[in-house]
N, C-alpha and C positions, 0 to 999 in steps of 0.2 A: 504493500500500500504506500509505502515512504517514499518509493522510487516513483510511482504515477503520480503522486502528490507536488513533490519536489519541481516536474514540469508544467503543473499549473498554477503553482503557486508560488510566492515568494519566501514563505515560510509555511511549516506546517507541526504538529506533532500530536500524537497518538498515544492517550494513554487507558490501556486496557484491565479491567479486575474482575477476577474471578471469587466468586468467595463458596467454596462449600461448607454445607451447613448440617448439622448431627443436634438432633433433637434428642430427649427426651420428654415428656410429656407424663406429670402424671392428677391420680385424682381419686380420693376415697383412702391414702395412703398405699395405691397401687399404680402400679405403671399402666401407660393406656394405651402409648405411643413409644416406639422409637425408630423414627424418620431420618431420609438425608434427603438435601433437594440442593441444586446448585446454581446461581445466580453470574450472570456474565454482563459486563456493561463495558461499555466503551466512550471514550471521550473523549474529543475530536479536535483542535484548534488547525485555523486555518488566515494565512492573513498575506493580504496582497497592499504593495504599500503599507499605508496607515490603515486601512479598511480589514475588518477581521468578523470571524466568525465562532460558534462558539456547537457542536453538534454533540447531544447526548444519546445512545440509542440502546438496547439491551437487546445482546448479544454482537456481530461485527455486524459494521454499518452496512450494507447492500451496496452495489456498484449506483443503484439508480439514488440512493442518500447520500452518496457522494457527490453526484452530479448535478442534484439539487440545492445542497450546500454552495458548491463551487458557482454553482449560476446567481445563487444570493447573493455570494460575497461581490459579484461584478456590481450590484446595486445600494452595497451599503456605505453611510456614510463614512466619513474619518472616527476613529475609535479616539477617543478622547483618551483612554487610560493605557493606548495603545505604548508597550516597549517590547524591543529588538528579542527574540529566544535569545536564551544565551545559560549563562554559570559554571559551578562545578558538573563533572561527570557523578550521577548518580551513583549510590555505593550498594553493590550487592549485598542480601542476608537472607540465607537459606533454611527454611527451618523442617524439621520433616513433622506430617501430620503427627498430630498428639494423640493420644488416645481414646478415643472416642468411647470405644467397648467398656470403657471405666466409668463411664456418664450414670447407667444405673447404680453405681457403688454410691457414689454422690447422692442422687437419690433416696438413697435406704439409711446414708449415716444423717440425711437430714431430718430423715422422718423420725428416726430414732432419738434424734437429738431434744427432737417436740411431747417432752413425757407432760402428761398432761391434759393434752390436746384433746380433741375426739378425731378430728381428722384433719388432715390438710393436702394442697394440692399446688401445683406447679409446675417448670422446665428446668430442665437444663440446657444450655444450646452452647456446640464448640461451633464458631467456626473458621475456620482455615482460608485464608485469604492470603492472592496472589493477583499480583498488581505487574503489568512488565511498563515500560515507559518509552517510547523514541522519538528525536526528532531532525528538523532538516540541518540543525546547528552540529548535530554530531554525537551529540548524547545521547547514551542508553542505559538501561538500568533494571533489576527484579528484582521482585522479593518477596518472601512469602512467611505469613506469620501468623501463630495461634492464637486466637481469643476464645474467654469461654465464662459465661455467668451462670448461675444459678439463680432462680428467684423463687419467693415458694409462699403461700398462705395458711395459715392454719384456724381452724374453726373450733369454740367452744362455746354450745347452745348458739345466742346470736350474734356471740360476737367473733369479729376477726383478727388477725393481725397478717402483716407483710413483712419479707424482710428479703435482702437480695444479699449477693458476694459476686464480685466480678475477679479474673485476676489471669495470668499468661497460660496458664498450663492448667491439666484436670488437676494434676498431685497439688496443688500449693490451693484448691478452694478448701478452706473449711465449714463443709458441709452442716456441719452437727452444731457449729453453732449459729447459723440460720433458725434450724428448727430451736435450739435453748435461746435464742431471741425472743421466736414469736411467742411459747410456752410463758416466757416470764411475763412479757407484757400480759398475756390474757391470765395469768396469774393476779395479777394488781386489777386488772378492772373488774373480775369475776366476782360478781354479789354487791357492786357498786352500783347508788342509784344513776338513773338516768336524764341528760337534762339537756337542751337546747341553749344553745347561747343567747347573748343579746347583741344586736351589732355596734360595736364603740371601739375599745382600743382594751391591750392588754398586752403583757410581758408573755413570751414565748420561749418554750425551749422546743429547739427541732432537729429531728434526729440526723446523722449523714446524708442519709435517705432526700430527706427534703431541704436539707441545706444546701447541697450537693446539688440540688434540680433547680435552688435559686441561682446557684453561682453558675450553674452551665447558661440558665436563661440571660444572664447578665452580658455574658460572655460571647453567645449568641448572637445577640442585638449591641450592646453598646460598645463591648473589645472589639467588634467586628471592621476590620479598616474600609471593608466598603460601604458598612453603613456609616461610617466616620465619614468618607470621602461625599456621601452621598446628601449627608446633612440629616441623617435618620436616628445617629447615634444621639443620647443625652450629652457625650463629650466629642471636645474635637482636638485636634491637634497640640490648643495652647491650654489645655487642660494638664496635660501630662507634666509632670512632675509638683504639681498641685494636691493639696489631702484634698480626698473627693471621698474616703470612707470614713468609718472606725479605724482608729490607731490602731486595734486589735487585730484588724484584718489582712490576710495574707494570702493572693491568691496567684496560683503559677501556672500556667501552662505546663505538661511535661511529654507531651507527645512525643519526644524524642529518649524517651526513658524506655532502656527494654524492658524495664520492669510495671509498666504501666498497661491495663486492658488500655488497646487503641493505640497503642506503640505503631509507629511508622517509619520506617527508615528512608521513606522521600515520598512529595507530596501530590500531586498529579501536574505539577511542574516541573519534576526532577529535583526540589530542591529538598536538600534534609531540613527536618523541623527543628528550631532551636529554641528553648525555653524564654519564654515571657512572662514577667512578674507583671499582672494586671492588677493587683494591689500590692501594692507592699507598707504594711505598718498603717495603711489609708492613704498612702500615696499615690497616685495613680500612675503606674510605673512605663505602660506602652499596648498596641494593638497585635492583633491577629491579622496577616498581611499573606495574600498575593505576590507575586512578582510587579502585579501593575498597579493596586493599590498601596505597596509601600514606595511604586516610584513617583503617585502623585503625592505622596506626604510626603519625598525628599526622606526619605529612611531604606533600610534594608529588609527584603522578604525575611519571613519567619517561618516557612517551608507549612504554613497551613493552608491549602489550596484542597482541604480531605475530600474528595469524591467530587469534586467542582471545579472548575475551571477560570470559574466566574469569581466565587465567594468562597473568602477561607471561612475557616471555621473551629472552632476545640476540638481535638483530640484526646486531650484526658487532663482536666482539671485538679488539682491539689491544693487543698488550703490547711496554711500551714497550722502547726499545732499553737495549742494556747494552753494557760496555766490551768484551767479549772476539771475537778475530776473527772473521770472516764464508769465512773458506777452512777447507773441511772438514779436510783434514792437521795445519793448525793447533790446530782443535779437538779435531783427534785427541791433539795434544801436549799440551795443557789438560788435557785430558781424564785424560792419562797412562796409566791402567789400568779399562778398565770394559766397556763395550758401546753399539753404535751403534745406535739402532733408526728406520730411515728413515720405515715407515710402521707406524699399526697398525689393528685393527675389533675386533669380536665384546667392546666393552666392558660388563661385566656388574655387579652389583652383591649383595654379600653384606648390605648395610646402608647405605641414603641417607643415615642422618642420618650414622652417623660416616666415613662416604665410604670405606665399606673395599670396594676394587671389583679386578677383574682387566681389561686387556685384552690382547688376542695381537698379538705383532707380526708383522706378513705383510712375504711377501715377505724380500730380505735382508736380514739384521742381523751386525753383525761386532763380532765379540770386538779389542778393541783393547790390545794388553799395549806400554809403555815407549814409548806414544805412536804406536804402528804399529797399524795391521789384521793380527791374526795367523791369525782363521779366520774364518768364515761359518757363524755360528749359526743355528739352528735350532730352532721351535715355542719361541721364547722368551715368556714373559707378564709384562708385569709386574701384582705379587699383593701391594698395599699399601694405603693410604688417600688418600684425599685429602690431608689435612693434613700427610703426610711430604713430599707431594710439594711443594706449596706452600711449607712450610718450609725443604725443603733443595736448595732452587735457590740455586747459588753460584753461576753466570754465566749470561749472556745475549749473545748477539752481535750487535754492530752493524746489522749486517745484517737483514733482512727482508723477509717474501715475504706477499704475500697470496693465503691460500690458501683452497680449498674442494672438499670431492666429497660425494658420496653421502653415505657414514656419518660424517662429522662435526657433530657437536651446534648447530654454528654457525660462519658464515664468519669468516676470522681475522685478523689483519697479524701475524706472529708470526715468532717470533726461532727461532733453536739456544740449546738450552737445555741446560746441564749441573747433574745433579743428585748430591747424593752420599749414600749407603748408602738405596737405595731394594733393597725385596722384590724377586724377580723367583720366576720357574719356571719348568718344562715344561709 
């Protein structure tokens, strides 16, 4: 394809991912499912002149989506954000598949882990991703590499709990303590009455889980350099190196860390990912960059271009540790009067730029009065901005979990996080 591309165009490059996927699936504390399915996508850049294109398609493009591409690009304006291919050569990293056949083991030490429970259910999903890269500048590059989470539910009477584990390899999840997560939490709310909040303001403590899904959202929308470039983001350029958080807060990019779910060793630009401190201490340290949105902010890519062409993005967030304990009781006493929110989803948005957004916390949440759990709330949301939230983070716990499921923005290593006079609702 390099070689047909090359004489119609002035530039081009091709970057192709494979990602096979190994399921387990289970429900009742039995397995229901164990599936593979595999996912192929491709993604296309193509630029004549200043004029460029951008083609995403799953599986290889067709000769006839090439030729519809290349007939667009005759018609398209000057790329405003348009720079030359170019950089280091891509660096290979080979990994061989992990072990899959081990995914029900994972399964059984989780449910065993859930004494307590009546039942609980869940996945596990590895999957093994392979990425190759080429372009008309000269570079090439592959790589292939294991991700694999767990997430899991468990039920007692009506209530529930969540809890996830992300991490590189099957051997390194600890299974067991997913399920002695969920177990302890429906341990505390079990025979607690039951109550509806009121909608006003209140101190929070929130678990990895949902700290972790604030700080990918953040990261998302307002680290993002092209929403920065595009005037979408809350900050911009003459923000950076200004406190724009909590002093407490410390959040890093580390996608280029092997030891992180979401680990990448180049980005569908060829570039490797280098770590960005998007807080530091409340600092606001730098963005998530493109090759062409760090050349319109006059800075250097930061090899997040993940699965885009267009829009970098997170790869695996970390926020760093803080002094307050890692035993939930204890945070309860921290915490003093407020509310617990284990897990949350269904995060929506009134307004990106000023980050005024709602999400629901599922599953348990417990109202905590003089440092105790006194009931088990219910359709709690919290209904505020981003920037409160940021701002009024007073602790962090030592402690740390690397997390990830389904609906979180991006994988995380994330703390318990106490926050104070944050919106909530029904």
């Amino acid at each position: 394809m390099m070689r047909f591309l090359a004489n119609r165009v002035d530039e081009a490059a091709v970057a192709k991912a494979r990602v096979e996927n190994y399921m387990v699936r289970f429900a009742n504390d039995e397995v229901t499912a164990f599936k593979s399915w595999t996912v192929e996508n491709t993604y296309l850049y193509l630029a004549k002149g200043r004029r460029t294109t951008f083609v995403s398609t799953t599986g290889s493009p067709s000769l006839a989506q090439v030729e519809e591409a290349l007939k667009a690009l005759e018609n398209m304006p000057e790329d405003p954000l348009y720079v030359p291919l170019g950089g280091p050569q891509p660096i290979n990293h080979d990994e061989a598949l992990d072990n899959f056949e081990k995914l029900p083991d994972l399964v059984k030490r989780a449910i065993d882990g859930a004494h307590g429970v009546e039942r609980s259910a869940g996945a596990a999903l590895l999957s093994y991703v392979t990425v190759e890269y080429e372009d008309t500048a000269g570079r090439r590059g592959r790589y292939s590499v294991n991700r694999v989470y767990l997430t899991m539910r468990s039920f007692l009477g009506e209530l529930s709990a969540t809890s996830a584990v992300a991490a590189r390899r099957v051997a390194e999840i600890k299974a067991e303590h997913v399920g002695e997560q969920n177990a302890h939490l429906l341990s505390l709310a079990k025979g607690l009455p039951q109550r509806r909040v009121e909608t006003g303001r209140a101190d929070l403590l929130l678990s990895p889980l949902v700290f972790g899904h604030l700080m990918g959202e953040v990261a998302h929308f307002w680290a993002n350099g092209l929403e920065v470039v595009s005037g979408g983001s809350r900050y911009s350029k003459d923000d950076v190196g200004k406190a724009v958080a909590s002093p407490a807060l410390t959040v890093v990019d580390k996608t280029h860390d092997p030891s992180a779910y979401g680990f990448t060793p180049f980005d569908s630009e060829g570039v490797p990912p280098r770590p960005v401190a998007i807080y530091e201490r409340g600092v606001l340290g730098g963005f998530l960059h493109t090759r062409r949105t760090a050349a319109a902010l006059g800075t250097e890519p930061t090899g997040h271009a993940l699965g885009s062409l267009v829009r970098p993005a997170p790869g695996h967030l970390e926020v760093g540790a803080g002094d307050a304990s890692g035993d939930l009781e204890e945070l309860f006493a921290e915490l003093k009067n407020g509310f617990y929110i284990h897990n949350n989803w269904y995060t929506r948005y009134q307004n990106v730029k000023t980050g005024q957004f709602s999400t629901v916390g599922r599953d348990v949440a417990l109202e905590v009065r003089d440092g105790r759990p006194v009931a088990v709330v219910k359709f709690i949301r919290i209904a505020d901005t981003l920037e409160n939230v940021v701002k009024n983070v007073e602790a962090l716990s030592k402690k740390r979990a690397q997390v990830y499921w389904w609906d979180m923005p991006a994988p995380a290593t994330s703390t318990w996080a106490i926050l104070r006079n944050i919106g909530i609702t029904t």
